[in-house]
C-alpha angles and dihedrals in degrees: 000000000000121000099186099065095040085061094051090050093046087050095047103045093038099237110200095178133035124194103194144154103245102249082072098046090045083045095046097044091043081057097044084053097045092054105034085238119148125201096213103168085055104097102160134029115179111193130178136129086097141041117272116199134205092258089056093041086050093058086045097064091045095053092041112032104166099032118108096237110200115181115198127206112203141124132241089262091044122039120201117005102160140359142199125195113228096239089057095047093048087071096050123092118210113235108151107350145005111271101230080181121217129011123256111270085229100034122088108205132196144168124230140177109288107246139170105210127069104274136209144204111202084181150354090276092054089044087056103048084062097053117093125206132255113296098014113115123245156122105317108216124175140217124192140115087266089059117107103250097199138341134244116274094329109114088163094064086043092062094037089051114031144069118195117200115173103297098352130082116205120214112208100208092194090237121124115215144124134240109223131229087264089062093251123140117242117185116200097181145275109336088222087065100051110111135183116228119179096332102326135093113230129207112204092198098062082044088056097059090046087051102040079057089063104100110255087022110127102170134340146174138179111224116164111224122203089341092317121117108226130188121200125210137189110177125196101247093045092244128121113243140205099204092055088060083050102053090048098063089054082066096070093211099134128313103263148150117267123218120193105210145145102272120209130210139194117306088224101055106010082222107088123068129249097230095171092050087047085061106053093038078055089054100055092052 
């Protein structure tokens, strides 16, 4: 990507809205900071397809002070089920989990026990011995006239991905999360990488924001492997450090190995990781 030229088109073709990953929209405002620019005909950026921390939200309203910055939370089959404006997730601290903000007007979320097999609601009373109260952590799934109600030719994702209780099909996003006593909508990962260590449940994707803040540290995750915790590095420089084992102990997420290694992430935003292809990359070392 190259900043650069995306601010001189902005600029040129006087672009009041940008719709953007955001890995663009971190690239674009680093560059806006580094080089004092503003985008001043740019009112409103929506972002979404990928988490956005504080630490990026906060480089956002810098970069665009006076931009109405509005990051989505969605899947592919529901888009969009909740949103936070920058300016609002700048002030949060994450604890236990990644504020996504309010729930979608049209959309109907709940939380449910994390499971791995299809499951099914024969009636009102199944549905409900799946769903989870506020503030207990599980599967999100999402209702609503915008969810995909079933997929081309492909009975198997249906069954791994529905519920169908009398006239409303429910889409699993595969996502763990809560919602809080306030309504609001809180993720805390992919519910496959969830893993238990000595009592506690640990969720690698609240661990990756603590570990990208250690300095040298580029991108990181924990993933335990055949009983073993892992953590995965990549550092900035490209060197391993003995002063990056050292900070994240000082985490206290889980005792673990660390492995400083190349991470990849996803070919469509370039800002999840690829936790299947880290694996096998982990496997052949």
């Amino acid at each position: 990507m190259r900043p650069e030229i995306i601010f001189d088109d902005i600029l040129r073709n006087k672009v009041s809205r940008i719709t953007a990953s955001p890995y663009f929209i971190k690239r674009l405002a680093e560059f806006c900071i580094s080089e004092n620019k503003n985008t001043h005909t740019v009112k409103k950026i929506f972002t979404g397809g990928a988490p956005v921390f504080p630490s990026e939200a906060k480089i956002f309203v810098k970069a665009f002070p006076k931009t109405l910055v509005e990051i989505v939370y969605g899947s592919t089959e529901a888009e969009p089920i909740s949103h936070i404006f920058a300016n609002e997730l700048v002030k949060e601290k994450i604890e236990k989990a990644l504020p996504v903000g309010k729930i979608y007007f049209n959309a109907e979320v709940k939380i449910i026990k994390i499971s791995d097999l299809p499951l099914t609601a024969n009636n009102t009373n199944d549905f409900q011995e799946l769903v989870l109260p506020a503030g207990r952590v599980g599967e999100i799934i999402v209702s609503g006239d915008h969810v995909l109600k079933k997929y081309f030719d492909n009975e198997e994702a249906f069954r791994q991905n529905k519920i169908v209780c009398g006239s409303k099909t429910w889409h699993r996003t595969g996502d763990s999360g809560f919602i809080g006593e306030d309504g609001n909508l809180f993720l805390t990962g992919r519910s496959a990488t969830l893993f238990e260590h000595k009592g506690k449940t640990v969720f690698p994707f609240i661990a990756e924001d603590l570990l990208k803040q250690i300095e040298g540290v580029q991108a990181g995750t924990v993933m335990k492997v055949k009983n073993e915790v892992i953590y995965f590095i990549e550092t900035s420089n490209g060197n391993e450090s003995k002063n990056i084992e050292d900070a994240i102990k000082t985490l206290g997420i889980a005792d673990g190995k660390v492995v400083f290694t190349k991470i990849p992430r996803d070919l469509r935003h370039f800002s999840k990781i690829d936790y299947g292809m880290l694996l096998k990359q982990y496997n052949k070392i």
